[in-house]
Jmol script that loads the backbone (N, CA, C; Angstrom):
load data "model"
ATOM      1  N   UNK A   1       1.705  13.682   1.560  1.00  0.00           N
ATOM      2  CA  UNK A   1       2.718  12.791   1.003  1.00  0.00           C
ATOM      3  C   UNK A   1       3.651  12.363   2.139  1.00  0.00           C
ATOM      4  N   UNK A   2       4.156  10.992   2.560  1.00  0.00           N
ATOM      5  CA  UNK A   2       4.729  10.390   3.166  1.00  0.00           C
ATOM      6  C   UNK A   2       6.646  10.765   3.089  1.00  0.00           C
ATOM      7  N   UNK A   3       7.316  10.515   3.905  1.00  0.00           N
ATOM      8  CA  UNK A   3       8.508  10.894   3.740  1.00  0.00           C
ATOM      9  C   UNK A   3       9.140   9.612   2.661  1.00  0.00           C
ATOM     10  N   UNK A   4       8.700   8.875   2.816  1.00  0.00           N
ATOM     11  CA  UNK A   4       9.428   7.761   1.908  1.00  0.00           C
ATOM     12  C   UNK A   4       9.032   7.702   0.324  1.00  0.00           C
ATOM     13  N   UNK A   5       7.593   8.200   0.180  1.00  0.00           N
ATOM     14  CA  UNK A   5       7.294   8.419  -1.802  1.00  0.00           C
ATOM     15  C   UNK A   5       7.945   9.749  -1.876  1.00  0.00           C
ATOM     16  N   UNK A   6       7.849  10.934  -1.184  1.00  0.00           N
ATOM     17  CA  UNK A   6       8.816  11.821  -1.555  1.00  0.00           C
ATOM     18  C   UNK A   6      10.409  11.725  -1.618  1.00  0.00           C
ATOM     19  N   UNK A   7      11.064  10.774  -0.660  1.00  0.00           N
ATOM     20  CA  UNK A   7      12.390  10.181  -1.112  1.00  0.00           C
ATOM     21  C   UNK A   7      12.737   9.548  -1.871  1.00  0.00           C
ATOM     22  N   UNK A   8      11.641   9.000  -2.398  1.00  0.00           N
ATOM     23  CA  UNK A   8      11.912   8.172  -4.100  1.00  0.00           C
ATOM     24  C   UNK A   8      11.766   9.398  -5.132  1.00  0.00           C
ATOM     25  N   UNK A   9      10.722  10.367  -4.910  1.00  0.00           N
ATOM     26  CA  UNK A   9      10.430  10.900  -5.707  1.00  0.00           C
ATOM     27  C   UNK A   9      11.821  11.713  -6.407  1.00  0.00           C
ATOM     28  N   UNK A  10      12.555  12.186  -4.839  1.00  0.00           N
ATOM     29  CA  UNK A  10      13.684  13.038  -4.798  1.00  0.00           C
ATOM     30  C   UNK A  10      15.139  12.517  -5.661  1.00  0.00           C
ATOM     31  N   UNK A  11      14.595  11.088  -5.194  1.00  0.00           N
ATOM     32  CA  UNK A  11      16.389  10.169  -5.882  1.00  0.00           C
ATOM     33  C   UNK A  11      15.881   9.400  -7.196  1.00  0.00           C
ATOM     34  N   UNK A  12      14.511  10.128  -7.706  1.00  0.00           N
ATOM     35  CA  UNK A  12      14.466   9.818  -9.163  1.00  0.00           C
ATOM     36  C   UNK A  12      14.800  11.359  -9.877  1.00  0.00           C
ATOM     37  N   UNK A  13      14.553  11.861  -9.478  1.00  0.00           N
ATOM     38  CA  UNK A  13      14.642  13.872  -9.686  1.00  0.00           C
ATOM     39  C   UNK A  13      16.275  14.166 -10.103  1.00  0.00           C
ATOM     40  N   UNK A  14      17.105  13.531  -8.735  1.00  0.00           N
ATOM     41  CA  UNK A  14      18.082  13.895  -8.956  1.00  0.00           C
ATOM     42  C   UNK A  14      18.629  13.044 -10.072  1.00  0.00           C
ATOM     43  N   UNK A  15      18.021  11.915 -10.583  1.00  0.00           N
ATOM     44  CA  UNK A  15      19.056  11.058 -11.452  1.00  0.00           C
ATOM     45  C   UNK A  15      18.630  11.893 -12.809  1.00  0.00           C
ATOM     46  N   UNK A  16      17.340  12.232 -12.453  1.00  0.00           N
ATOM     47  CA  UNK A  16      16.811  13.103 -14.125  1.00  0.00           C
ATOM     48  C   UNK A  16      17.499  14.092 -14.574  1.00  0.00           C
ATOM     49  N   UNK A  17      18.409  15.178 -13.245  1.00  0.00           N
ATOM     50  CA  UNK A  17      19.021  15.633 -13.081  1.00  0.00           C
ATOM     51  C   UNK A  17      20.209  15.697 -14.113  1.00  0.00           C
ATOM     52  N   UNK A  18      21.103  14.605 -13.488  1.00  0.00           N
ATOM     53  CA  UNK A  18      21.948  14.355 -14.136  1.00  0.00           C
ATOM     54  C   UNK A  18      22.103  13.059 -15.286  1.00  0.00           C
ATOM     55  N   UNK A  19      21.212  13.250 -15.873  1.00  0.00           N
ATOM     56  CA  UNK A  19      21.119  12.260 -17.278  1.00  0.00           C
ATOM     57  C   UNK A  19      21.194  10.908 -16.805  1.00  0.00           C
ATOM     58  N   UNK A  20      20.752  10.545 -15.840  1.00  0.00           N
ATOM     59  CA  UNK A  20      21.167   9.057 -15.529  1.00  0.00           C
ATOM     60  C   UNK A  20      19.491   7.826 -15.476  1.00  0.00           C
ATOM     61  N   UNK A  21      20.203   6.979 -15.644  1.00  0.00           N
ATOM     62  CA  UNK A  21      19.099   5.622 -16.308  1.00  0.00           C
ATOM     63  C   UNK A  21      18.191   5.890 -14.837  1.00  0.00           C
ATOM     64  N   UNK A  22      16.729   5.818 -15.137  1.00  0.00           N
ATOM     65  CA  UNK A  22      15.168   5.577 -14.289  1.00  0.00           C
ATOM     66  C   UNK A  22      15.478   7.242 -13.948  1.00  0.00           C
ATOM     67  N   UNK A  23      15.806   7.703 -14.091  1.00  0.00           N
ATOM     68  CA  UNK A  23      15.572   9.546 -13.652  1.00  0.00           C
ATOM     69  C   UNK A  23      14.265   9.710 -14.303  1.00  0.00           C
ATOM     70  N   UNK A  24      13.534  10.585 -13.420  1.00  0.00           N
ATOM     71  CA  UNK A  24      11.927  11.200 -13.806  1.00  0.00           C
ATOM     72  C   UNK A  24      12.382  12.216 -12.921  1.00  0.00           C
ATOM     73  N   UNK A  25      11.844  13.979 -13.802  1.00  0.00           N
ATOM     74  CA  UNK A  25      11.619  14.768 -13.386  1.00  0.00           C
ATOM     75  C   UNK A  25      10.401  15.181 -12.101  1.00  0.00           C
ATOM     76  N   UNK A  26      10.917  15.739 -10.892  1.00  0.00           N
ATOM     77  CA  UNK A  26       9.948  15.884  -9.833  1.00  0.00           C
ATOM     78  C   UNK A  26       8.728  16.287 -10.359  1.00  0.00           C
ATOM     79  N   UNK A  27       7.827  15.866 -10.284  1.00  0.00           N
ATOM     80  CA  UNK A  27       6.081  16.783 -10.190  1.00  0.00           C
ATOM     81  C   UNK A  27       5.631  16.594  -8.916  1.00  0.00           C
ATOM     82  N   UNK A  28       5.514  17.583  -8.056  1.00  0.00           N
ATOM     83  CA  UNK A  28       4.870  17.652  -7.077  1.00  0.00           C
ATOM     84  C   UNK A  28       3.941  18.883  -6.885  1.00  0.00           C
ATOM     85  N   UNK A  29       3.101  19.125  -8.165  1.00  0.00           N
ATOM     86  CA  UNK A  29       2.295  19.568  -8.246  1.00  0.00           C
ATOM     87  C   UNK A  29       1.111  19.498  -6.923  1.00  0.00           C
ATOM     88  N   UNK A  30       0.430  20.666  -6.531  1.00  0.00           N
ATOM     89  CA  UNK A  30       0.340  20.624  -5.902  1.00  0.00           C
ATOM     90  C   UNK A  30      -0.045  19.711  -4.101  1.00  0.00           C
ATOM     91  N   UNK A  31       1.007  19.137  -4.138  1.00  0.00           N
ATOM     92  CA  UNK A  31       1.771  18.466  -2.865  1.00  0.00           C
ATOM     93  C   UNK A  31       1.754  19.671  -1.617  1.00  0.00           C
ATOM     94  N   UNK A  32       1.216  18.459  -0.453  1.00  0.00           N
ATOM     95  CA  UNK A  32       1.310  18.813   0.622  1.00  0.00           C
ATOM     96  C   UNK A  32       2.472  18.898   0.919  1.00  0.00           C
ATOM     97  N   UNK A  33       3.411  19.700   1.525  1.00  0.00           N
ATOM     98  CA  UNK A  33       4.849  19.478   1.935  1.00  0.00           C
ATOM     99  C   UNK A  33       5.422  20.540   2.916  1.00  0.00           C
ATOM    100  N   UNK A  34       4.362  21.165   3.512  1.00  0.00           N
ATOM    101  CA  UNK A  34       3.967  21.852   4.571  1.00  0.00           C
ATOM    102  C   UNK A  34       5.236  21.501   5.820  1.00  0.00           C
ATOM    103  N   UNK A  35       6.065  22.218   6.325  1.00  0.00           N
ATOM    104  CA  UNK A  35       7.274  21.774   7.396  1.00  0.00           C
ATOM    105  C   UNK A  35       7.997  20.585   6.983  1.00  0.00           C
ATOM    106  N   UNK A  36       7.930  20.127   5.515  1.00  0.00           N
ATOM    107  CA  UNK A  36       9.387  19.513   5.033  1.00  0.00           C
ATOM    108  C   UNK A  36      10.875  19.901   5.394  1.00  0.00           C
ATOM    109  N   UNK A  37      11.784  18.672   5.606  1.00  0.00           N
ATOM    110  CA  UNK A  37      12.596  18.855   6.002  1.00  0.00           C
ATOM    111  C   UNK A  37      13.298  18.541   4.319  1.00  0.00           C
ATOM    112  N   UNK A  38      13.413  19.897   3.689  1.00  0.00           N
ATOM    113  CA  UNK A  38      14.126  19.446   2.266  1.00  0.00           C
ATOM    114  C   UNK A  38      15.348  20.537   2.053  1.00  0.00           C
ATOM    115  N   UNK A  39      16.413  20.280   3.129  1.00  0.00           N
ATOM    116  CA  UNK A  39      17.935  21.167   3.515  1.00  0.00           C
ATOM    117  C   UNK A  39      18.447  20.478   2.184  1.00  0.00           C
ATOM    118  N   UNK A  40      18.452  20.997   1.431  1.00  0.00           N
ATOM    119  CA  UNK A  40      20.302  20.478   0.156  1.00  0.00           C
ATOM    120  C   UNK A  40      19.193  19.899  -1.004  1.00  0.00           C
ATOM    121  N   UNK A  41      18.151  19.665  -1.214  1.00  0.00           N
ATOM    122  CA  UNK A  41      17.894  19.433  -1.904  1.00  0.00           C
ATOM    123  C   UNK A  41      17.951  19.357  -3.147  1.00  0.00           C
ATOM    124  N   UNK A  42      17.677  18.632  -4.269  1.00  0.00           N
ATOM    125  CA  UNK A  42      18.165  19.209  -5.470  1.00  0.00           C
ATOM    126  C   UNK A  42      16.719  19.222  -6.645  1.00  0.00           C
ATOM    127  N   UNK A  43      16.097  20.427  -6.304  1.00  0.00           N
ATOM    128  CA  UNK A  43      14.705  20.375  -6.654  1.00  0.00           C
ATOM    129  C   UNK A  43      15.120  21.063  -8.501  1.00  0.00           C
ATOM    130  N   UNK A  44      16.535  21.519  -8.793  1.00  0.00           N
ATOM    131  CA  UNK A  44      16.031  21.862 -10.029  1.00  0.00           C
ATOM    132  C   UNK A  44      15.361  21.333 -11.196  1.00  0.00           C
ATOM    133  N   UNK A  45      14.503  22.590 -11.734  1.00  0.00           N
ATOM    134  CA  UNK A  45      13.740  22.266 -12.802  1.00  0.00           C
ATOM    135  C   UNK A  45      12.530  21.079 -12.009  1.00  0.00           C
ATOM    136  N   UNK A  46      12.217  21.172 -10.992  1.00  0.00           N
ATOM    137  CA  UNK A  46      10.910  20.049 -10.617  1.00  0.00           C
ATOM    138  C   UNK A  46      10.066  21.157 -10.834  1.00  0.00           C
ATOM    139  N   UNK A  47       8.669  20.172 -10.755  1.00  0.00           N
ATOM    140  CA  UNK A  47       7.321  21.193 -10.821  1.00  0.00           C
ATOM    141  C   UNK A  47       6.626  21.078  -9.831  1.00  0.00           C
ATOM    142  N   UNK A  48       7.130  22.007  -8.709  1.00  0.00           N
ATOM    143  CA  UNK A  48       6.134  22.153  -7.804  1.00  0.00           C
ATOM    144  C   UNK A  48       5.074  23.842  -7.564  1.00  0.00           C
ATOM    145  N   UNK A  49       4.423  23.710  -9.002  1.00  0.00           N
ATOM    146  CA  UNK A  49       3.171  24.556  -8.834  1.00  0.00           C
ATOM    147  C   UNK A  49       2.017  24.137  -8.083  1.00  0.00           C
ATOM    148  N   UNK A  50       1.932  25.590  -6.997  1.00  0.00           N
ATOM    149  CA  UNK A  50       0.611  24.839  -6.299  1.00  0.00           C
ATOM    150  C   UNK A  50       0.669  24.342  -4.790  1.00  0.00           C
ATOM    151  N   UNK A  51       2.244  23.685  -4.845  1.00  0.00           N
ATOM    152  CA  UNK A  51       2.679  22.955  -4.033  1.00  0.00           C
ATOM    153  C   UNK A  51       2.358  23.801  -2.201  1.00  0.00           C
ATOM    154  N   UNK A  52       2.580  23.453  -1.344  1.00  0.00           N
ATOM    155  CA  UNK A  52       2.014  23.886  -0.265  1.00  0.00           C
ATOM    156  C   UNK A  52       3.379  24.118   0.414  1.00  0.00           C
ATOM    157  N   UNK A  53       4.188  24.404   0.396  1.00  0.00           N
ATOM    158  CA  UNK A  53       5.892  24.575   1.202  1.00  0.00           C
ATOM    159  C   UNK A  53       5.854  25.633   2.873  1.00  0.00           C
ATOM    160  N   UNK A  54       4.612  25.750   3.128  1.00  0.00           N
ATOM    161  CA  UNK A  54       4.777  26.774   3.837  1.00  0.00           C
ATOM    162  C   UNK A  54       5.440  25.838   5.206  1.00  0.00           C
ATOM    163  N   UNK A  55       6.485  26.825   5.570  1.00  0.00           N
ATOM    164  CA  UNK A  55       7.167  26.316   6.621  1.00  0.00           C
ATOM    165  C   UNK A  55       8.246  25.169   6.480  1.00  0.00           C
ATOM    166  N   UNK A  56       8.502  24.931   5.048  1.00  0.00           N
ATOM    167  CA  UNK A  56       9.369  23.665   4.411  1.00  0.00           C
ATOM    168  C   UNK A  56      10.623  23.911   4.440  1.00  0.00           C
ATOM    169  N   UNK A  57      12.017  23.367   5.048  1.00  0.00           N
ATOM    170  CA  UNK A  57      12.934  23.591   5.306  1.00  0.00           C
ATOM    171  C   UNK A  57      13.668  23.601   4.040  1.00  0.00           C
ATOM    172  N   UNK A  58      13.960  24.965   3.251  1.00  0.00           N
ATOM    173  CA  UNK A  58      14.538  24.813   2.204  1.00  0.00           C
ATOM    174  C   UNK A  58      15.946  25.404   1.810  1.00  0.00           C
ATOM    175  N   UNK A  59      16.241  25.174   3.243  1.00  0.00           N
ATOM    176  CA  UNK A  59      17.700  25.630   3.423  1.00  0.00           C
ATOM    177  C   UNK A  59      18.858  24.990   2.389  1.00  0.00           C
ATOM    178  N   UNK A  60      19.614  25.721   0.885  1.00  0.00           N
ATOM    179  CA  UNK A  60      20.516  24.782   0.625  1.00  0.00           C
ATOM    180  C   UNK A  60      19.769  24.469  -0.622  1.00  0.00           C
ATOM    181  N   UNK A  61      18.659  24.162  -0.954  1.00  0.00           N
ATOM    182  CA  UNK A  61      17.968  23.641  -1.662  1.00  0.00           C
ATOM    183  C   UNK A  61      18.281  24.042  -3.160  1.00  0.00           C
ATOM    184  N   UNK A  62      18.630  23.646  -3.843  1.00  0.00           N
ATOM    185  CA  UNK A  62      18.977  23.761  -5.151  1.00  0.00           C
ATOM    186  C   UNK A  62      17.059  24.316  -6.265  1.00  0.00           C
ATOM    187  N   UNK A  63      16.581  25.235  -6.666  1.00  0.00           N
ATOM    188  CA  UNK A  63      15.492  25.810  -6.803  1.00  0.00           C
ATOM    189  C   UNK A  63      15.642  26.303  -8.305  1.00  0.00           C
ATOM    190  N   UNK A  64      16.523  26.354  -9.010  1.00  0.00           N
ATOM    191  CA  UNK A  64      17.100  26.754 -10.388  1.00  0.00           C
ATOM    192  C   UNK A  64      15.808  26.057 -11.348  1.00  0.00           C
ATOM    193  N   UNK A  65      15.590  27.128 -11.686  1.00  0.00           N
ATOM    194  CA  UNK A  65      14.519  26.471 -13.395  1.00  0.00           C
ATOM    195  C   UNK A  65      12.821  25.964 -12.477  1.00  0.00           C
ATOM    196  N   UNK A  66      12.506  25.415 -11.306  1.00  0.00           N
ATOM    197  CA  UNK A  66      11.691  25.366 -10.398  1.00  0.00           C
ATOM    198  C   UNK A  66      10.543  25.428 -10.926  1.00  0.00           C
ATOM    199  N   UNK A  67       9.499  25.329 -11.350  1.00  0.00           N
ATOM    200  CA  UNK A  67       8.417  25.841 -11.642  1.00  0.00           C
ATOM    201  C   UNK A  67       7.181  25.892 -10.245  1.00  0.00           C
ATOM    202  N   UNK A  68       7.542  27.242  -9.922  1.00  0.00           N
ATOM    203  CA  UNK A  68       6.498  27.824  -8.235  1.00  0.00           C
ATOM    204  C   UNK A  68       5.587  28.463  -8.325  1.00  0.00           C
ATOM    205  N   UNK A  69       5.015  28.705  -9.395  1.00  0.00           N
ATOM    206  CA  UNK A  69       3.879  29.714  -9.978  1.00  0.00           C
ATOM    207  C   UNK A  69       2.704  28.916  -8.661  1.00  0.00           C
ATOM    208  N   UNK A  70       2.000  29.837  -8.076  1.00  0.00           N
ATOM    209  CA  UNK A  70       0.777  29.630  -7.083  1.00  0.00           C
ATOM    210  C   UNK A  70       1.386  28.475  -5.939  1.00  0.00           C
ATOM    211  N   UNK A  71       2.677  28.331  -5.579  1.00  0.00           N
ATOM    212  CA  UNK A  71       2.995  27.598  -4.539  1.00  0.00           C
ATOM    213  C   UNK A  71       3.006  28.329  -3.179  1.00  0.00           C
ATOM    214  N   UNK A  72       3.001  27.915  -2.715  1.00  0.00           N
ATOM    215  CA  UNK A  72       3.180  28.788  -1.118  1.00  0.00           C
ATOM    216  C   UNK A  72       4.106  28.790  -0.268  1.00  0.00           C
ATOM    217  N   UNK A  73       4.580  29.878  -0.499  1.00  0.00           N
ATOM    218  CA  UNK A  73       5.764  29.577   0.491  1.00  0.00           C
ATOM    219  C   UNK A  73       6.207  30.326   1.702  1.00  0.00           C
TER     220      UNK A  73
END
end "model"
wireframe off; spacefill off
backbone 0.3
color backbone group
């Protein structure tokens, strides 16, 4: 996955987040995202089962409700 569909993906996540109009919850089922730079993120409640994080900068990262079952991290 490219840095720019995952930055849409991220600033639709966060609007789902907070109840706001075009918000879609993250699925990044299993997604490559291997040495992501995702510091502050606000991944709650996304679904990244599966997902590949190893080495993913998740410093900060908001992870609450998460779904990580078989992700790697």
């Amino acid at each position: 996955m490219d840095r720019k569909e995952l930055d849409i993906i991220l600033e639709k996540h966060h609007k789902w987040v907070n109840d706001e109009a075009d918000g879609k919850r993250a699925d990044l089922r299993g997604a490559y995202l291997r040495g992501a730079y995702l510091e502050g993120a606000d991944l709650e409640g996304a679904d990244l089962r599966g997902a590949d994080l190893e080495g993913a900068d998740l410093r900060g990262a908001d992870l609450v409700g998460a779904y990580l079952r078989g992700a790697d991290l």
